[in-house]
N, C-alpha and C positions, 0 to 999 in steps of 0.2 A: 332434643335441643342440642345445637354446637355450640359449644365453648369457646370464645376467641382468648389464649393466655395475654394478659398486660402485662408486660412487665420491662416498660420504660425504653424497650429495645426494638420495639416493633413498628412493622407497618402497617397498621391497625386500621387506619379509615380505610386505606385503599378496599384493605381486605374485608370492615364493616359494607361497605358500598358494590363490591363483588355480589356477596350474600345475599344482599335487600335486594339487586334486582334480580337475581334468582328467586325471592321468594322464602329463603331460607330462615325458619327462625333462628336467632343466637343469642346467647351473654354472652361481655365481652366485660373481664373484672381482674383487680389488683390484686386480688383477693382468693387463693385457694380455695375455700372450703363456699366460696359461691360456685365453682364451677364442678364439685364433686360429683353433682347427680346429673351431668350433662352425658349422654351417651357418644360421643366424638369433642375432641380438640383438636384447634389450629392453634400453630405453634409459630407463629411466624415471626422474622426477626431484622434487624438492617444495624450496619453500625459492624462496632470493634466486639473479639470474643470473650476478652478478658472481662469488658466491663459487661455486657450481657452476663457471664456466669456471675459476676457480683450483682446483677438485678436481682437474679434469680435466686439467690442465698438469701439476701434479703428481705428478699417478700415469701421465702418458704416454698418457691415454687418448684428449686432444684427438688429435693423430698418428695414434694406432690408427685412430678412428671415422672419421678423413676416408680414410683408407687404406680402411677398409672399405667406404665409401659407394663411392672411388674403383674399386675391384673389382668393382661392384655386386651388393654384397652382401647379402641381405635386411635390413634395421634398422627397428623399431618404437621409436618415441616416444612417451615418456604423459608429457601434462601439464607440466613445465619442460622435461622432454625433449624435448618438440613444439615447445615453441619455441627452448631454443640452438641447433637444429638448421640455424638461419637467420644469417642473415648479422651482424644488431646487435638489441641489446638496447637502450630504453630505461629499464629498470631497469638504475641503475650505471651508466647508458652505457659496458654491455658491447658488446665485440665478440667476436661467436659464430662456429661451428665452421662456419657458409659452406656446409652441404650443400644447402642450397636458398636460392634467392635471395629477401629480404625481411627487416623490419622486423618487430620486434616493439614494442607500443606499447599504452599506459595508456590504460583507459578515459576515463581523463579528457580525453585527449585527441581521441577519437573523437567523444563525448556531445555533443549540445547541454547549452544550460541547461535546458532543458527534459527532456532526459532524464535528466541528472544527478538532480532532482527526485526521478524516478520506479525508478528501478534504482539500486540501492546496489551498492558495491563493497567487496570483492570479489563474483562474479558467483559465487555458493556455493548448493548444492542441486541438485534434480533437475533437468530439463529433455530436450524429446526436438529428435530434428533432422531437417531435411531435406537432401534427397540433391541432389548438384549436379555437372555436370557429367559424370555420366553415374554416378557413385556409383565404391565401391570393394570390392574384392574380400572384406575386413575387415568389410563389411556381409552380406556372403551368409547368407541364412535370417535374417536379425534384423528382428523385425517392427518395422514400419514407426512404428510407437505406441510403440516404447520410450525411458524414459526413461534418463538417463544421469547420472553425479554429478559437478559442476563444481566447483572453486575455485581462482578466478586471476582477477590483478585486470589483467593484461596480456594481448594479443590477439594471435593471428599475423596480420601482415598483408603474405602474400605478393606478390612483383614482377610472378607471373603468374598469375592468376585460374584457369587452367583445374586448376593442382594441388588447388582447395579440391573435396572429394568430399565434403563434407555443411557443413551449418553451424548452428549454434544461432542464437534470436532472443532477444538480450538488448539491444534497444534499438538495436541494432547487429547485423546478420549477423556472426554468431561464429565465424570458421573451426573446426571440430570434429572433422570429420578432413581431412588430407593426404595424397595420395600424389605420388611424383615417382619414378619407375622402380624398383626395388626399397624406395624407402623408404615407410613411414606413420608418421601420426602423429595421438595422436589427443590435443585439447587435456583431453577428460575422464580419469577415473580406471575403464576398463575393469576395473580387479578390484575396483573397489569400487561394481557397478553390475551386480551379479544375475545373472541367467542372460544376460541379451543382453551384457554385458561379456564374462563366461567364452565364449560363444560368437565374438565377435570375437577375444577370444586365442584360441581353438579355428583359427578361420579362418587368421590368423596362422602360428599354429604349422603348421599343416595345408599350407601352403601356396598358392597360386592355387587347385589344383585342388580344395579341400577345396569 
């Protein structure tokens, strides 16, 4: 069974209606200790990070999530979910849930002036990516030419290089997905991103082996 986390921050139907037409069973709950016995979570998120890390204090879910990473438990991140998943937020100068070591941080701060220019922000639409560090499991069978759907005007920008398994070019090498031992994470909106989305959930859900 996957787990969908609620927690008031999320893009939840897209991502319930991904699932269903994969076939995928799931719960999807406010409530931690419904999704204890789930063997995979989607962690998915939209919105600001400060108030996301106060859903999640709230409803106990910060606690649960580091317990489950601690376990190592499988955990997918979409999109704000990809990034509290790290240590601090410069939106809000939050500080986040610490499963992977690194910063999260505004384009503005990356950009020259010169890029500034040229890429607006937030970094919204299609885009496709390249594979890095040897790729990740999440991409299995996803052709190479796929595009993906982006918007976030903030960056993961982890402590150790070798976790980024693909990255988009937005003026800036865009971490786009992550993995760090049982977790991924992916900075686009996989259910809103066609068959090569639905196929990375597929992957996901599937397991390694799929």
């Amino acid at each position: 069974m996957i787990g969908i986390v609620d927690y008031n921050a999320g893009n939840i139907t897209s991502v319930e209606r991904a699932l269903k037409s994969l076939g995928i069973e799931y719960i999807r709950s406010r409530n931690p200790s419904d999704l204890k016995d789930c063997e995979k979570l989607i962690f998915p998120g939209v919105g600001d990070a400060a108030y996301a890390m106060n859903q999640l204090k709230e409803t106990g879910f910060d606690v649960f999530l580091k317990k489950w990473a601690l376990d190592g438990k499988p955990l997918m991140g979409i999109c704000l979910g990809s990034q509290i998943i790290f240590d601090y937020s410069e939106e809000g100068d939050t500080p986040c849930l610490g499963l992977i070591k690194g910063k999260i941080r505004h384009f503005d701060n990356l950009f020259s002036d010169e890029e500034k220019k040229v890429n607006k922000i937030p970094h919204m639409g299609w885009n496709n990516l390249t594979g890095k560090n040897g790729g990740s499991y999440i991409l299995d069978t996803v052709p190479e030419s796929s595009d993906f759907y982006f918007v976030h005007s903030y960056v993961i920008c982890p402590e150790d290089d070798s976790v980024i398994k693909a990255y988009a070019d937005y003026g800036v090498q865009v971490p786009a997905v992550v993995q760090y031992g049982k977790i991924v994470a992916c900075q686009f909106h996989p259910e809103k991103s066609g068959e090569p989305g639905l196929q990375i959930l597929k992957n996901f859900c599937g397991g390694e082996s799929c």
